[in-house]
N, C-alpha and C positions, 0 to 999 in steps of 0.2 A: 765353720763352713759357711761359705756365702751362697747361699740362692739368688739368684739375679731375679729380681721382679715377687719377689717372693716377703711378707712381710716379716719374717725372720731376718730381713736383710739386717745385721747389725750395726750400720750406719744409716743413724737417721737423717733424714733430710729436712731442713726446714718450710712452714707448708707457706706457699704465697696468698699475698690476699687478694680476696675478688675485688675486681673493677666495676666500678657502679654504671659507667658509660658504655659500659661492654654489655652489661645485664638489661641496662634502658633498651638499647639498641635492639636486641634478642628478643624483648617483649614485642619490640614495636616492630619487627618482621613477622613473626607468629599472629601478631593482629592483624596485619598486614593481608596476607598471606587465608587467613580466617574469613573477613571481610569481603574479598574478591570470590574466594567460593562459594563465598554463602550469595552474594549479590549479582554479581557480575555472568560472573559462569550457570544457565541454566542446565536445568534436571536434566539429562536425554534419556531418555527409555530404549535401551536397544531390545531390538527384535531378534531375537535367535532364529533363525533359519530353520523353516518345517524340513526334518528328514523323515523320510518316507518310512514306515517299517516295509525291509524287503519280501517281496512276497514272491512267491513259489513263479518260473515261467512256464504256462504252456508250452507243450510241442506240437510241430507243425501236426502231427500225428493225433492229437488228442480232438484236434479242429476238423483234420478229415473227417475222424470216426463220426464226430458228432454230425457234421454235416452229410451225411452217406445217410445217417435216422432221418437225418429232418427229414432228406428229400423222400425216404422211405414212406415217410409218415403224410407227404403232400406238401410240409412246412415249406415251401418252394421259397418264400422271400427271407424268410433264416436260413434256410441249407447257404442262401446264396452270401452273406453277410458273416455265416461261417468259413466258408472258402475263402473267401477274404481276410479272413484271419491266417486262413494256413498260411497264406502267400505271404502277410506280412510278417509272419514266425519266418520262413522260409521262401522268399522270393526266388530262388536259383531253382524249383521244379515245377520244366512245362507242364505236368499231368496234372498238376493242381488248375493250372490255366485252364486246362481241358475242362476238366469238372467244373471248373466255374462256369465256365461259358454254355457247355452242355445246360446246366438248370436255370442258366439264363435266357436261354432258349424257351426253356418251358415257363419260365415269368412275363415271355416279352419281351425283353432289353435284346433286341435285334443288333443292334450297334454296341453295345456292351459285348454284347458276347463274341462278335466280329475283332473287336478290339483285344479281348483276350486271348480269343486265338492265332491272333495275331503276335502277341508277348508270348505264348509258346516255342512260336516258328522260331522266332528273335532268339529262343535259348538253344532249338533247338529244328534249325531246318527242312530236318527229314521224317517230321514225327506226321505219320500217315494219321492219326488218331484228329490230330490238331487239323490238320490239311482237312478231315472229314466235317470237321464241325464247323471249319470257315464255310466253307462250300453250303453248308444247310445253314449257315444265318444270312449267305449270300442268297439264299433262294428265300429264305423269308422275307428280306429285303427285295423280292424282285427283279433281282440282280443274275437273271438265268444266264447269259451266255457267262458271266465271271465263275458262278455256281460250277458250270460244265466245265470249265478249265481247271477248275481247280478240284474237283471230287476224280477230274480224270487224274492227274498228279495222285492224290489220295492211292487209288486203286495202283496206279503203276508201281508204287512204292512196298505196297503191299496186299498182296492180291487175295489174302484170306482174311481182307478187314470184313467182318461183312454190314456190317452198319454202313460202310461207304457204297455199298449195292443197294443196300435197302435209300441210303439216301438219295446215290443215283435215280434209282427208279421217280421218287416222288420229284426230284424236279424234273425230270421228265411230263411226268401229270399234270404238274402244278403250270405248264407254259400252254394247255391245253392242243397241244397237237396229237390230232388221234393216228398221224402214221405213226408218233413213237411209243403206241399203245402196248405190240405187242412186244418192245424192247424192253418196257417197265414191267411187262409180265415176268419176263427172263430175268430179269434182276432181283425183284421181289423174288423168285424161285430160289436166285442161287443165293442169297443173303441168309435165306431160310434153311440150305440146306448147310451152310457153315456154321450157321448159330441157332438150330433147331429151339431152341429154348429162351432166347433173348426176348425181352420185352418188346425192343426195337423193332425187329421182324417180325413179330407176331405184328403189330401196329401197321408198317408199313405194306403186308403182305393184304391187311385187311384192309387198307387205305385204296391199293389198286384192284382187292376183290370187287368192295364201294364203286369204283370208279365206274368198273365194267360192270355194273350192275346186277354181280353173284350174291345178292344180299345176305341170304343165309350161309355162306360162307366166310361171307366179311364179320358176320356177327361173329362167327364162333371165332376167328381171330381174334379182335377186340374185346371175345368174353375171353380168352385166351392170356393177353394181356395185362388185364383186370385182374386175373387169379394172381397175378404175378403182383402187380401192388395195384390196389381200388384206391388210394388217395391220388391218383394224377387226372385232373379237370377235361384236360383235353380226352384220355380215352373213352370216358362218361358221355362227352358233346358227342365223340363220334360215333359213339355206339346207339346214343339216343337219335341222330341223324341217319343210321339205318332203319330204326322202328319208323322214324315217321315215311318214312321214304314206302315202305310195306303196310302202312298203315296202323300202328300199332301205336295210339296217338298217347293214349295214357303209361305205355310205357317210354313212347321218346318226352313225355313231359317229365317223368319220373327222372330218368337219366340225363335230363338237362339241368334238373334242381338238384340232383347231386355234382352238376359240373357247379354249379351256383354257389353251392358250399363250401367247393375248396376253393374257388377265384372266386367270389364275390363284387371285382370292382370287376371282370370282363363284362363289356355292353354287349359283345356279340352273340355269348349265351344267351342275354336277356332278348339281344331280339331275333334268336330260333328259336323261343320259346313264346314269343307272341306268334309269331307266322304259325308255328305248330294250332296253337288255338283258334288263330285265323282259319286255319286249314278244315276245323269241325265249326263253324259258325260261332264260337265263343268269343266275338268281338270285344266285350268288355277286360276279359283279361288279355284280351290281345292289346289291346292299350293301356292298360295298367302297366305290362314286361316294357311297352315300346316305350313309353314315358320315363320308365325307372333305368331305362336303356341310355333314354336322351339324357338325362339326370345326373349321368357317371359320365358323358364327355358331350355338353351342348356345340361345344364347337364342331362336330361329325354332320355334314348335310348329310349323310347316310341315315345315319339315325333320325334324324327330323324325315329325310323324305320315307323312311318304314313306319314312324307316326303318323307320316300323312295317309299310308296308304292303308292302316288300320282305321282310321278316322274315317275317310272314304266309304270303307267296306259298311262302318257302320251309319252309316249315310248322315254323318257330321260334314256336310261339304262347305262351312263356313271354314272350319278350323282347322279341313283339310287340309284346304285353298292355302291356308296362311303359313303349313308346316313345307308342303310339299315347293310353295314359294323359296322359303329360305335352301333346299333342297338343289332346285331348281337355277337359281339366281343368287343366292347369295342373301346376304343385308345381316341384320341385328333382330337376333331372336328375343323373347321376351326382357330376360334376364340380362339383357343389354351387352352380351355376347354374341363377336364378329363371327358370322359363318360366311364361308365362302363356298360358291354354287360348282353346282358337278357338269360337266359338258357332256353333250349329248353326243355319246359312244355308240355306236354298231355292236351290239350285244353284249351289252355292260347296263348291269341293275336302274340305270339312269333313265335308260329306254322306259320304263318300266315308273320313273318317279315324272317323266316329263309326259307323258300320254295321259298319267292319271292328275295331274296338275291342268289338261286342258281340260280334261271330260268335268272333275270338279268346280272350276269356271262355268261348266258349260252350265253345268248342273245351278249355278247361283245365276244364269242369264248373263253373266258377263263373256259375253260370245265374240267382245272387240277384244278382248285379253285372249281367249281363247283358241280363235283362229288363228293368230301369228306362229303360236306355238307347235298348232295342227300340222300348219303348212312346212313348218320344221321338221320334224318326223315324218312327213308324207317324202320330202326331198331329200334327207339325210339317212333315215334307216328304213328303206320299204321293205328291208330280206326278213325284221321283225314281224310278223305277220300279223302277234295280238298285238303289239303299237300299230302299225297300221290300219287294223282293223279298227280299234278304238278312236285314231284319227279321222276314220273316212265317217263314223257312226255320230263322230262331235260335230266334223263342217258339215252333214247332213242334219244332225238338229238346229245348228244356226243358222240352216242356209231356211230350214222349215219356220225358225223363231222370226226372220226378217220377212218373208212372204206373208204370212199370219200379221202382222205388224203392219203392214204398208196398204192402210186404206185402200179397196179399190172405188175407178169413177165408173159411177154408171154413165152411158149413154143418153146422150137428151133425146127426148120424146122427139 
C-alpha cells in the first residue's frame, strides 16, 4: 500500500545535497535583515488610547430633584448650575428653562435669566409660566413698558397664573406711579386669592402692603413667606426694611445679617445696614457696612457716594469730600479703579450725594468748589426741599466765609 507523503512510502528517493551559495546567501539576508532592525529602525512606544471606564448617566430628573434642594436650602448659585445640568441631560423641556431662569432671578443674572426664558418660548411659545418670568427679569432690568407687554400676554394666556398678578402688581410699584397704586392693590389681592399659599404671593402682597405703608401687615406677609423657606436673602432684606422703617432698628439689623449670610457678595444689604446704624447715631459701623459695601463693587459711585455720606455724618469731611467726589464726578478711586459720576436727577439718591458733596467743601472752606455745585441744585432740583435747603444753608455760609475775609477800610480822619 502506498501512502503518498507518508514515510512508509516504499520508494525511496534519493536525498539532494545542499548548496553552499544558497546557505551563504540565507545567512547573509538574516544578518541583513538583523542589522537594519536593530540599527536603522528606532524603538516606538505606542501609546494605547485611555478608554474611559463607562460610568452610570444622570437623568434630567435627578438634577431637577437636586436643584429644587439647593434652591430650598438658599444654595441659590448651585440650584442654578444644577438646572443647567438638567438642560444639558435634556435640552427639549421649556420648564427646566423656567426654573432656571426663576433662581436666576433670585442670584442677579437679570440678562441670564431674560435669556432663558427666552429658550423656553423658542420650545415652546404659549407657555404663560415662561411669558411670566420674562416679564419680571424685564422689570428688574428696568424695562417697564416691555415688562407690561409681555406679563399682559402672560395673564391673557392664562388667567389663573397667579404669580403673573403678583408680578403684575410689583411692576406696577416698581415704575413709581402712584395712580397705579390702587391696581397693584387688586392684583396683589387676586394672585393671593388663586395661590393662598405660595411663597410668591405672600412676598409680593407684602411688598405692596410695604409700599402703602401697612407695616404690620407687610411683616406678617414676609413672616409668612419665611415660614415657607428662611434660606431666601431677599425675604430677610425685606422684612428687615420693615422694622427699620417702624423703628425696630436691632431687629431690622438682625434681618439684614441674615440676608448677609445667604448672599454674602450683595453690597446692597451692606449698605441698608450702615444707613440702618446711621439711622441710631452708630457712625462707626455705618462705615465699616459702607466700606465693606464699596469693597465687593468699587466701581458703583452709589456706593462711594453712601461712604461719603456716612463719613459726613461722622464729620470726616476730608474723606467725605473725596468719596462723595468720585460719587459725584467720576475719576479713579483709590485702588486705581474707573468710577463713573451719577447725574443730578430730580429725585434720584444723587440729589442726596451732590448737596452733601457741597456742604462738605463747605465744611473744609473750599467754598469756590463748593458754590458751582450749590448753584446746580438751586437751578436743577428746587421741588428737593432738603437739597435745596442744604443749598441755600452752604451759599449762605460762603457768602458769610467771603464778608468775614474781605478786610474792611476805615474812613480817614
Amino acid at each position: 500500500m502506498y501512502l503518498r507523503g507518508s514515510k512508509w512510502n516504499m520508494t525511496r528517493r534519493s536525498r539532494k545535497r545542499s548548496n553552499p551559495l544558497f546557505l551563504l546567501f540565507l545567512v547573509a539576508v538574516i544578518g541583513g535583515l538583523f542589522y537594519i532592525e536593530r540599527v536603522y529602525v528606532p524603538k516606538v512606544s505606542i501609546n494605547v488610547p485611555f478608554i474611559p471606564t463607562p460610568t452610570a448617566t444622570r437623568s434630567p430628573e435627578s438634577f431637577l430633584n437636586e436643584a429644587e434642594a439647593l434652591t430650598a436650602e438658599g444654595k441659590i448659585s448651585q440650584a442654578v448650575e444644577a438646572y443647567e445640568q438638567a438642560i444639558i441631560a435634556d435640552p427639549t423641556n421649556p420648564s427646566t428653562y423656567v426654573s432656571l431662569a426663576r433662581v436666576q432671578l433670585l442670584a442677579g443674572l437679570y440678562q441670564e435669566a431674560l435669556n432663558n426664558a427666552d429658550n423656553a418660548l423658542l420650545l415652546n411659545p404659549s407657555n404663560a409660566m415662561a411669558l411670566t418670568v420674562k416679564a419680571w427679569a424685564l422689570n428688574y432690568m428696568e424695562d417697564y413698558l416691555g415688562a407690561e407687554a409681555v406679563i399682559a400676554q402672560a395673564i391673557e394666556l392664562d388667567a389663573n397664573n397667579a404669580l403673573a398678578y403678583a408680578v403684575n402688581a410689583e411692576i406696577l410699584l416698581d415704575q413709581g406711579n402712584y395712580e397705579d397704586i390702587e391696581t397693584a392693590i387688586a392684583l396683589s389681592r387676586k394672585a393671593q386669592e388663586l395661590a393662598p399659599n405660595a411663597l410668591e404671593t405672600h412676598r409680593i402682597r407684602g411688598y405692596v402692603l410695604f409700599y402703602t405703608a401697612n407695616y404690620e401687615d407687610a411683616m406678617a406677609e414676609y413672616q409668612a413667606a419665611i415660614a415657607l423657606n428662611d434660606k431666601l436673602w431677599d425675604l430677610h432684606y425685606s422684612l428687615g426694611a420693615i422694622y427699620k422703617a417702624i423703628g425696630e432698628y436691632d431687629l431690622a439689623v438682625q434681618e439684614m445679617l441674615a440676608a448677609v449670610a445667604l448672599n454674602p457678595t450683595n453690597p446692597d444689604i451692606l449698605t441698608e445696614i450702615s444707613r440702618t446704624y446711621a439711622a441710631v447715631g452708630q457712625f462707626g459701623k455705618a462705615i465699616q457696612y459702607a466700606e465693606q459695601a464699596v469693597s465687593l463693587d468699587p466701581t458703583s459711585p452709589r456706593l462711594h457716594g453712601n461712604l461719603g455720606v456716612m463719613l459726613f455724618k461722622s464729620e470726616e469731611y476730608s474723606r467725605a469730600a473725596a468719596e462723595l467726589e468720585l460719587a459725584v464726578q467720576g475719576g479713579m478711586a483709590a485702588d486705581g479703579t474707573a468710577v463713573q459720576g451719577l447725574p443730578l436727577a430730580p429725585g434720584r439718591i444723587a440729589d442726596d450725594y451732590y448737596s452733601i458733596y457741597a456742604l462738605s467743601l463747605t465744611n473744609l472752606d473750599r467754598c469756590a468748589e463748593a458754590v458751582p455745585i450749590m448753584q446746580l441744585i438751586l437751578s436743577n432740583i428746587g421741588d428737593d426741599q432738603v437739597a435745596y435747603y442744604n443749598a441755600v444753608q452752604g451759599m449762605e455760609y460762603c457768602r458769610q466765609a467771603v464778608v468775614t475775609a474781605t478786610p474792611t477800610t476805615e474812613a480817614a480822619p
